[in-house]
N, C-alpha and C positions, 0 to 999 in steps of 0.2 A: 416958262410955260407950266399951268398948273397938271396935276397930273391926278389920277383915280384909280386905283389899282393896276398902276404901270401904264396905264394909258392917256394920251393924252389927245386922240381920237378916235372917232368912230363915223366909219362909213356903212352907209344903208343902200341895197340894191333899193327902186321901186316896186315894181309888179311881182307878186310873190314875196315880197317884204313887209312894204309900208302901206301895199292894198292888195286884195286879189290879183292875182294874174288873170286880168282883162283880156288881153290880147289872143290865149290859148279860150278861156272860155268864149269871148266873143264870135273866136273861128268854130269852136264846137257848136254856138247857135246857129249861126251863117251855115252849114253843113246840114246841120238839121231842118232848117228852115228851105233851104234846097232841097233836099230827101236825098241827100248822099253821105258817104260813112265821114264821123269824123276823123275814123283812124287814117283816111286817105288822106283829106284835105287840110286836116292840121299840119303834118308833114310839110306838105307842100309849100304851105302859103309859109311857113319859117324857111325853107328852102328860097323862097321868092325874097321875104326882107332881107335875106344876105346875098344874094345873087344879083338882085337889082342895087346893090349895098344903100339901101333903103337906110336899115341901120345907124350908118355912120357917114347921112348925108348926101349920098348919092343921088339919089331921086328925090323928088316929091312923094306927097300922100298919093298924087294922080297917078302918078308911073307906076306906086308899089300896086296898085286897084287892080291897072290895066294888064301889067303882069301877074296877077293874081287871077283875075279873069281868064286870062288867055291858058293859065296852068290846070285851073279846075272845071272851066267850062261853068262855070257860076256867073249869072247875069244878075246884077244887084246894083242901085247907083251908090255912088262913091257914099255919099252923106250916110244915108243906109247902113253901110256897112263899117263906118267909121265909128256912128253911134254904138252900133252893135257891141264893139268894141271896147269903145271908153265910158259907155253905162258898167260896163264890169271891173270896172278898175275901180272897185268898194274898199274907200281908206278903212286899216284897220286901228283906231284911236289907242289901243294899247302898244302900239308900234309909235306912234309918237311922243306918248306919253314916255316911251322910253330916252326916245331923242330930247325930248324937252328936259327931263332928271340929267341925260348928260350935258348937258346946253350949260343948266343952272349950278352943276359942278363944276363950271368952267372947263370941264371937255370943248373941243371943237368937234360940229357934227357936219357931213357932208352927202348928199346922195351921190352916189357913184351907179350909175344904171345903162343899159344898151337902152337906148331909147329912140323916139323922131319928136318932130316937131309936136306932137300931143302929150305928150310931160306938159309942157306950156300951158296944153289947155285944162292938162286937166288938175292943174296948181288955177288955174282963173275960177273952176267946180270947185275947186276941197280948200284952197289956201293950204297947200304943200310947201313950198318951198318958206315960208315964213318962218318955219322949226330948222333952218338948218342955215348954215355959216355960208355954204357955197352949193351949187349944184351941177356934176358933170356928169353929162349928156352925149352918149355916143355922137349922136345927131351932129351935133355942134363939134367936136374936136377932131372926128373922121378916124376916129380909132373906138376898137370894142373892149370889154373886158377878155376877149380873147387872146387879147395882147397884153405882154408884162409894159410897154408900153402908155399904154392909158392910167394904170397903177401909179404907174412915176409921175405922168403929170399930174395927177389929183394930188401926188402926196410933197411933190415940190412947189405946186398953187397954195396947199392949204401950210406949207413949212412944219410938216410932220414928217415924224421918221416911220418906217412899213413898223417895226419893232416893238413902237408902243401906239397900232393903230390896232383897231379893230375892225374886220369887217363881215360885214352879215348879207348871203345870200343865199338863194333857194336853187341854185344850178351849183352841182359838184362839181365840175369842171371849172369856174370862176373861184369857188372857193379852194381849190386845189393849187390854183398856181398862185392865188394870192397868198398862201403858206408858204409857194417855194420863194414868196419876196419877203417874206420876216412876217408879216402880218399875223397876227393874232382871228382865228377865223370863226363863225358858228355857220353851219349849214341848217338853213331855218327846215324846217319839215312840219311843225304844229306850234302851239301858242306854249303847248304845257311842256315842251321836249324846251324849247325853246329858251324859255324862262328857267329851265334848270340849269343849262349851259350857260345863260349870262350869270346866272347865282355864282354860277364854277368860275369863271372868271371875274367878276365884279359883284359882290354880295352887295353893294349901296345900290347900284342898279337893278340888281335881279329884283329889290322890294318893289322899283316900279311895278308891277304886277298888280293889276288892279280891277 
């Protein structure tokens, strides 16, 4: 298996990685557009995708709505607030162009993301998943990156060692324990912080910068 500065993959969180985090701004508009705080209602409604274990399968988009409604007193139809949603989940083209430089390196590339069924759709809007080798989806396996769990099986599907993967997220907590499994980790915060840490790790890569 070829390799690029010890690595011979690289896993991408979605929302907050490879596009805005849709989901957190969608619920700040949803909040707004009701005239209530969104320091209240964003809370919550993340409280609702794991309690309903929306997340990882549990429910439908309907059940996560209906418990969503029922928690913040928000009346909005489903569609509504779905859009809301997944219009904010704006690919960022310099995040794939990074995946694509590791693709053409013969890296293996992977999303690894807590997600639902709207990854799906919103690979049908941008053409996501066509940049990457495989793509796993809380949704679908019934496990979160909260668990070392979901780690192992992305990294015994794609027949990669934690050691020489990389992985890149915007929650410290995912990136924290994916350290305590060997992995090689960057906690995304900006485009420019960003691209310094992959230089630090993989100078072929960090030139994607563009």
């Amino acid at each position: 298996m070829e390799q690029l500065c010890g690595l011979t993959a690289i896993f991408f969180d979605f929302g907050g990685v490879l596009a805005e985090e849709g989901f957190r701004e969608g619920l700040i508009h949803i909040a707004q557009q009701a005239g209530r705080d969104p320091a209240i209602v964003v809370p919550r409604a993340y409280e609702m995708a794991w309690t309903t274990r929306y997340v990882i399968g549990g429910c439908d988009e309907a059940g996560f709505w209906q418990a969503f409604r029922r928690a913040t007193g928000i009346v909005a139809e489903d569609a509504d607030l779905t859009e809301a949603v997944l219009s904010r989940f704006v690919p960022r083209p310099f995040m794939f162009a990074v995946a694509d430089a590791a693709r053409a390196a013969g890296l293996k590339t992977a999303i690894l993301s807590d997600q639902t069924e709207w990854l799906a759709r919103l690979d049908t809007r941008h053409d996501v998943f066509s940049h990457f080798d495989r793509v796993f989806n809380s949704y679908h396996h019934g496990t979160s990156k909260r668990e070392a769990a979901f780690f192992h099986l992305a990294l015994k599907a794609l027949g990669v060692a934690a050691e020489a993967s990389l992985f890149i997220d915007d929650a410290g907590h995912n990136t924290a324990l994916a350290a305590t499994l060997g992995f090689k980790t960057i906690l995304y915060r900006d485009r420019a912080s960003f691209f310094d840490e992959l230089a630090a790790v993989c100078p072929p890569l960090g030139a994607a910068h563009v």
